[in-house]
C-alpha positions as a Markdown table, in Angstrom:
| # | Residue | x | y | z |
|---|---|---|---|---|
| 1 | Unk | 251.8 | 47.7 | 14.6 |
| 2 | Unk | 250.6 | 44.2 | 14.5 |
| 3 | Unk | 250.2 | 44.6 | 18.5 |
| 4 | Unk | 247.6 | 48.2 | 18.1 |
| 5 | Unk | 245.7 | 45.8 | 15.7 |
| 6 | Unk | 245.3 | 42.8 | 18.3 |
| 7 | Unk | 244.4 | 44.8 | 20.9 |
| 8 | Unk | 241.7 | 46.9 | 18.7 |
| 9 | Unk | 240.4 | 43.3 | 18.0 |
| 10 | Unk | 240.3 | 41.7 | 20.9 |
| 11 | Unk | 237.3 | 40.6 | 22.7 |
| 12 | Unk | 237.2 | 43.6 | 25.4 |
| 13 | Unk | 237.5 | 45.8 | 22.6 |
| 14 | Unk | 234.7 | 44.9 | 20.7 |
| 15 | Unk | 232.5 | 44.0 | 23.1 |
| 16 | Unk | 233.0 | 47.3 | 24.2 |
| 17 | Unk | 231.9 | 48.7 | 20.8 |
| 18 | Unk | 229.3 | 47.0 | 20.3 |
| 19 | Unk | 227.8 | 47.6 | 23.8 |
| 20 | Unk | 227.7 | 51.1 | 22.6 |
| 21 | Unk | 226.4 | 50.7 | 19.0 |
| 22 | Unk | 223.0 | 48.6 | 20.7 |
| 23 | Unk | 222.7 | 51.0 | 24.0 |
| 24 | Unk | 222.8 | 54.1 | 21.1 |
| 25 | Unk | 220.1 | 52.5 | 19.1 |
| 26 | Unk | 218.2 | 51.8 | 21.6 |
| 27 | Unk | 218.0 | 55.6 | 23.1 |
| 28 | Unk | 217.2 | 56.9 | 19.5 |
| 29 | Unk | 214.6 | 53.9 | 19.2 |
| 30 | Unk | 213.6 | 54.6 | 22.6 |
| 31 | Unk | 209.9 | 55.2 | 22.1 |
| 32 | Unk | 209.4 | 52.6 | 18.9 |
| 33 | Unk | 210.7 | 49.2 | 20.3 |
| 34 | Unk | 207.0 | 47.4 | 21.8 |
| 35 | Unk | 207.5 | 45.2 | 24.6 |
| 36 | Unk | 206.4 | 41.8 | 23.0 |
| 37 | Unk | 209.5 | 42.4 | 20.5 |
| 38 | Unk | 212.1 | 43.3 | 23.5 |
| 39 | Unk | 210.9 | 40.3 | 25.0 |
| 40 | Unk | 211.5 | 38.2 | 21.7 |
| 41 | Unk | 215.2 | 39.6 | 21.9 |
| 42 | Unk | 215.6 | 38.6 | 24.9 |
| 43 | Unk | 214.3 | 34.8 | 24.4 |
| 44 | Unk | 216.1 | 34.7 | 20.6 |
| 45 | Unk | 220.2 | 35.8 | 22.4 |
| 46 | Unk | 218.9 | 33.5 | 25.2 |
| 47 | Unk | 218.6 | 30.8 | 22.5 |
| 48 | Unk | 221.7 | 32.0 | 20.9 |
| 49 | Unk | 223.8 | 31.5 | 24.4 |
| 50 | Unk | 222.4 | 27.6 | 25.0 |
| 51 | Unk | 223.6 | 27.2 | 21.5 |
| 52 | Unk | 227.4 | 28.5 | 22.2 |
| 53 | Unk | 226.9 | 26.5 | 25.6 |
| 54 | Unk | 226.1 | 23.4 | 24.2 |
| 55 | Unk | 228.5 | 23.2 | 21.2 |
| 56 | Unk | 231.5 | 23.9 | 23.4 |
| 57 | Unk | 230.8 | 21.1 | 25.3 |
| 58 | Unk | 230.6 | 19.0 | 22.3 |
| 59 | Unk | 234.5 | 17.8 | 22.7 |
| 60 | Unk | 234.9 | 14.3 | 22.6 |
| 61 | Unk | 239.1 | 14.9 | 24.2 |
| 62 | Unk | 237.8 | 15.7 | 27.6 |
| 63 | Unk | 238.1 | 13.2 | 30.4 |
| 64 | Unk | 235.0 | 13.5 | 32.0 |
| 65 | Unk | 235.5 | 12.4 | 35.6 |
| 66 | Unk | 238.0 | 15.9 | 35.4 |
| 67 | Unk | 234.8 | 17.4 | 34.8 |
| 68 | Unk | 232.4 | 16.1 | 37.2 |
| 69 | Unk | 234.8 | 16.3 | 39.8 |
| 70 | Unk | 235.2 | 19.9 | 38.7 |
| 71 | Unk | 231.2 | 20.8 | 39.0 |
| 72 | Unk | 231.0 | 18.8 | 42.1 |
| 73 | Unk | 234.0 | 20.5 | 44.2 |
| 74 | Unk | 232.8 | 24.1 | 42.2 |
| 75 | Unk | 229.3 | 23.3 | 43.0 |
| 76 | Unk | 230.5 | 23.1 | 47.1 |
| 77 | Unk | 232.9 | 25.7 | 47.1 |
| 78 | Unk | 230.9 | 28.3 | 45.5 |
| 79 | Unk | 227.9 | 27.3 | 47.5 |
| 80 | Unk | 230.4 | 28.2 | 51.0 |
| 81 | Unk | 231.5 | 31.2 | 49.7 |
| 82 | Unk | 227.9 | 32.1 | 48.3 |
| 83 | Unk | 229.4 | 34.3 | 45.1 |
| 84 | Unk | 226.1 | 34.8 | 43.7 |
| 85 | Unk | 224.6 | 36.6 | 46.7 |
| 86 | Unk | 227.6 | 38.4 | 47.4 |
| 87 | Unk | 227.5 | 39.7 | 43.9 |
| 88 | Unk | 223.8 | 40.8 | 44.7 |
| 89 | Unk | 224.7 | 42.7 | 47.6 |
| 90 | Unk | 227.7 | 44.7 | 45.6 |
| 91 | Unk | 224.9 | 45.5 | 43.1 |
| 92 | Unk | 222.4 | 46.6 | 45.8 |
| 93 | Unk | 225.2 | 48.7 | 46.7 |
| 94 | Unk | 226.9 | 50.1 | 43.7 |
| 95 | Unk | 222.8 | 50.8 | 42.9 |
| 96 | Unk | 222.5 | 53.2 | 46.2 |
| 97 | Unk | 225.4 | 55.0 | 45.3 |
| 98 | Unk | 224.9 | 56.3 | 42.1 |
| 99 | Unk | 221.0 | 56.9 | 43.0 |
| 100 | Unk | 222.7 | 59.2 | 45.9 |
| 101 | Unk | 225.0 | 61.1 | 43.6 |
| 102 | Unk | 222.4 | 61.5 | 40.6 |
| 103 | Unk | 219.2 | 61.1 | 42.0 |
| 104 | Unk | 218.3 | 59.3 | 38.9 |
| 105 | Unk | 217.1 | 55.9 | 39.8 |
| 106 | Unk | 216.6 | 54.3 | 36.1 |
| 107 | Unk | 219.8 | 55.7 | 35.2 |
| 108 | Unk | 221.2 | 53.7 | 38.1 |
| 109 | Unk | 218.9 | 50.9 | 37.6 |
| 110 | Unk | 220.2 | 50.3 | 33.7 |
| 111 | Unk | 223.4 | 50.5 | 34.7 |
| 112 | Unk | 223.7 | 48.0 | 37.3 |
| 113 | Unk | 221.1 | 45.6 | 35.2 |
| 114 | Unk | 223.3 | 45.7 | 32.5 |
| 115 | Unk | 226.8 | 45.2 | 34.0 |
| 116 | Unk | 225.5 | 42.6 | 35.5 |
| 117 | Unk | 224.2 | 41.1 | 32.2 |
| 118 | Unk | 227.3 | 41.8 | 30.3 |
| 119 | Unk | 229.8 | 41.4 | 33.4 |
| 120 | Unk | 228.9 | 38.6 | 35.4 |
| 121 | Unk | 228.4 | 35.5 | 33.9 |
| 122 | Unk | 230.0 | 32.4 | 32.5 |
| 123 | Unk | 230.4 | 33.8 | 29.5 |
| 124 | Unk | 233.1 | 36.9 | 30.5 |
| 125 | Unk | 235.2 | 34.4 | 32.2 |
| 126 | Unk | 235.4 | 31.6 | 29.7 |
| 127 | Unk | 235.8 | 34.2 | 26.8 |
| 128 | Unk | 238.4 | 36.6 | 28.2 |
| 129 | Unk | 240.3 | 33.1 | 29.7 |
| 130 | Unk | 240.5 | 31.8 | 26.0 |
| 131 | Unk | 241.4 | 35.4 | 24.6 |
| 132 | Unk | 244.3 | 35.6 | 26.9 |
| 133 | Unk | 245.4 | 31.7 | 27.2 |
| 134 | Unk | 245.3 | 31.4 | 23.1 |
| 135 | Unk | 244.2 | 34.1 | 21.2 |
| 136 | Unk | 240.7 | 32.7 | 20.5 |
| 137 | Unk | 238.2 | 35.5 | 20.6 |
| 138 | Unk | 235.0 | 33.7 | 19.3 |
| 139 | Unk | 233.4 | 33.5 | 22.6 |
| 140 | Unk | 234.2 | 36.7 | 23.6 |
| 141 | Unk | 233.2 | 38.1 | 19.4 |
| 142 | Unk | 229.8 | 36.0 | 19.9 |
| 143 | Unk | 228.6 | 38.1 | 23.3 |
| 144 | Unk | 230.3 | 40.9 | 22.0 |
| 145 | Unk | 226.9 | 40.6 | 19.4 |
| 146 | Unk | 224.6 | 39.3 | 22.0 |
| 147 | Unk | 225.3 | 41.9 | 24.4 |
| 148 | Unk | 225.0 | 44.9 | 21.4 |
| 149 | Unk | 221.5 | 42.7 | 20.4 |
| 150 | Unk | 220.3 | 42.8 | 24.4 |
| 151 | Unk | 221.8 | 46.6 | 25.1 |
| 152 | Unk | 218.9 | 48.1 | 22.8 |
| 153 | Unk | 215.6 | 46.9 | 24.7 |
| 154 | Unk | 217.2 | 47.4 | 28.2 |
| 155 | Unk | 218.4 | 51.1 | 26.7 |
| 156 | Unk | 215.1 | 51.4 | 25.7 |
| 157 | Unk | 213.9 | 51.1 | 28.7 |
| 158 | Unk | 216.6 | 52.4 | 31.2 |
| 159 | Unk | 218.3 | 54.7 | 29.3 |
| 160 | Unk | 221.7 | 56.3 | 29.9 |
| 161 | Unk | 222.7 | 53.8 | 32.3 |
| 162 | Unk | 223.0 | 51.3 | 30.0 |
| 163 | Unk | 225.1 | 52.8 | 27.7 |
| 164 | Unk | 227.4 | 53.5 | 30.9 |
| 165 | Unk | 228.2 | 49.9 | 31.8 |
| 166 | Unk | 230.5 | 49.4 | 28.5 |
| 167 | Unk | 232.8 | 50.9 | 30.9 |
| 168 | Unk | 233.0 | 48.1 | 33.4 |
| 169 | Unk | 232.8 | 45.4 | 30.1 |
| 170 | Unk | 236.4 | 47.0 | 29.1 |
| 171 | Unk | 237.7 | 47.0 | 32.6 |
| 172 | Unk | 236.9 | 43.6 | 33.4 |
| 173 | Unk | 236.6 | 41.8 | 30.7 |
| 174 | Unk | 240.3 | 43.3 | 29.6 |
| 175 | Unk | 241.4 | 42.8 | 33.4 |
| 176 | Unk | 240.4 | 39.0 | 33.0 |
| 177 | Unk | 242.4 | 38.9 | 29.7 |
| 178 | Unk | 245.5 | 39.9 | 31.1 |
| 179 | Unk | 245.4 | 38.5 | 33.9 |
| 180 | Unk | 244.8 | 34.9 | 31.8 |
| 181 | Unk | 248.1 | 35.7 | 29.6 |
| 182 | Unk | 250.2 | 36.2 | 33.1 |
| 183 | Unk | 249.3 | 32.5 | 34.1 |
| 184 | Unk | 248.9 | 31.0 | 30.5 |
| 185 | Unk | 252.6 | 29.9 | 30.9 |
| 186 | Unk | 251.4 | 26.9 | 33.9 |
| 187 | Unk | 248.7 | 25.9 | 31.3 |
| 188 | Unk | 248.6 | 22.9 | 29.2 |
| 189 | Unk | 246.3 | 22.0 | 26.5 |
| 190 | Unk | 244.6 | 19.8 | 28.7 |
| 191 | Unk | 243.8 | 21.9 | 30.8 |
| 192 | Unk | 242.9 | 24.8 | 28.8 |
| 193 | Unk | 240.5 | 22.1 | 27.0 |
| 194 | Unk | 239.0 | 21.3 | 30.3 |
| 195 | Unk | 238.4 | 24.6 | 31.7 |
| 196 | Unk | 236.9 | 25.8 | 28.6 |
| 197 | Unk | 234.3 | 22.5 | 28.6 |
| 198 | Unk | 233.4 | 23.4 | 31.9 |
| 199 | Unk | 232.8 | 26.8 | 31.1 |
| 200 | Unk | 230.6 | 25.8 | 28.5 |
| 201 | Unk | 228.7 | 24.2 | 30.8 |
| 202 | Unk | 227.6 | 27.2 | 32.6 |
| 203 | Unk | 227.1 | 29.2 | 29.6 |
| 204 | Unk | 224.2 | 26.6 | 28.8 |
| 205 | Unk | 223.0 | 27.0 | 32.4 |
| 206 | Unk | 223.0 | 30.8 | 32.2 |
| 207 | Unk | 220.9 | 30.2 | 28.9 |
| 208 | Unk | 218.4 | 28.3 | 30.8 |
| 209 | Unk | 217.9 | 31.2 | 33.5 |
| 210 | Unk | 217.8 | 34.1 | 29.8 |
| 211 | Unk | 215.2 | 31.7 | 29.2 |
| 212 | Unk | 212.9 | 31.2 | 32.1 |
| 213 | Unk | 213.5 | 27.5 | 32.5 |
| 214 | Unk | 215.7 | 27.9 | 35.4 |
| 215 | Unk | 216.8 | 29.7 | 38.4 |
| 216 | Unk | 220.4 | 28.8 | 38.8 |
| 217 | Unk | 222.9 | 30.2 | 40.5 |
| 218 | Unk | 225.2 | 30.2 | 37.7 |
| 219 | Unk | 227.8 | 32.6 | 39.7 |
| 220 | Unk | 227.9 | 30.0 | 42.8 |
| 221 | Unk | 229.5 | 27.3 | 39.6 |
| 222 | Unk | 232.3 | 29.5 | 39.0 |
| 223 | Unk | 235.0 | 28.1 | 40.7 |
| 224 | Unk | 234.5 | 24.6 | 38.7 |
| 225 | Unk | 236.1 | 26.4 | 35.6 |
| 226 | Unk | 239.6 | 26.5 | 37.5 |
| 227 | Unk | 239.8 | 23.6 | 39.2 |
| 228 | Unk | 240.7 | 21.8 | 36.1 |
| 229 | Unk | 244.3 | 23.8 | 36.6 |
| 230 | Unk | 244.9 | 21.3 | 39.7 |
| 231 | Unk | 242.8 | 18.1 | 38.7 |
| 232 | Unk | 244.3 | 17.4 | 35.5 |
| 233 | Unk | 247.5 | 17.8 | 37.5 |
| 234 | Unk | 246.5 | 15.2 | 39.6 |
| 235 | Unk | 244.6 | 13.0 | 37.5 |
């Protein structure tokens, strides 16, 4: 019993929910939303995200030079392997598909814009890493509410597409938790700590591109959040 009622309230779970709770009200709103308040949505969870960023990595129990050294070896790796424009070609991609089987281009449109909103960022790793490590869903519980705030403007907009891509947020976001309690056991607090700090870190840097500040390619970071696993080893 107690394990239905952790995995109805885990992080995938609701985020999944509410994904389809803001994509429904924004289809029956679909006419009634004006741009300038869509846009105000979009700048208020924006906001909202540089605040989560920031206050997780307000922990004065992290070693910073595992840090830096993290970004800095993340920073070069991810720049090699160039995630963020491979992730830009899969969309391109996945887009061409489903205009080929539909024919519908804003249905295709609205779903690729918003799985990769809710899908790819630093957010769905760090959350789903601390729901499987420990239990703690509050990252995943705080864009579970920003993505169900940013799902009505873009269903608005795009339509049925939107309301689509709570499918991938359940497949990956649950993937990522399950695949974070099959390597939990290799993971001390310290490292846990760390990755999660660093994480944070990118969460504020994906606020900065929600709000126009920057153009960073947040994706290309990634790999900084798990190299705490074999700096604090070291270090």
């Amino acid at each position: 019993m107690q394990t239905i009622k952790t995995i109805l309230l885990s992080g995938a779970v609701i985020n999944f929910i509410l994904v389809i709770i803001g994509a429904l009200v924004g289809l029956i709103f679909k006419k009634g939303i004006p741009q300038k308040i869509k846009n105000a949505l979009v700048t208020g969870m924006g906001l909202c995200v540089l605040l989560i960023g920031i206050d997780g990595m307000l922990n004065n129990d992290t070693n910073i030079l595992i840090i830096i050294i993290s970004m800095a070896l993340g920073a070069i790796i991810g720049e090699l392997l160039n995630i963020d424009e491979f992730i830009n070609k899969i969309s391109l991609k996945l887009e061409k598909i489903i205009n080929r089987k539909n024919g519908n281009t804003k249905i295709a449109e609205g779903f690729v814009a918003a799985t990769l909103l809710f899908c790819v960022g630093a957010m769905t790793i760090v959350g789903s890493i601390e729901s499987g490590i420990n239990g703690n869903n509050s990252t995943l519980y705080s864009k579970a509410v920003i993505d169900c705030i940013s799902a009505i403007p873009l269903a608005s907009t795009f339509g049925l597409g939107v309301l689509l891509s709570c499918l991938p947020v359940l497949i990956i976001e649950g993937g990522l938790t399950l695949l974070a309690v099959a390597v939990s056991p290799i993971l001390t607090q310290q490292i846990i700590l760390h990755m999660s700090v660093t994480g944070s870190i990118l969460i504020a840097a994906l606020a900065l591109n929600m709000l126009g500040i920057t153009k960073i390619k947040v994706m290309n970071f990634v790999p900084a959040i798990f190299l705490p696993i074999i700096i604090c080893y070291i270090i």
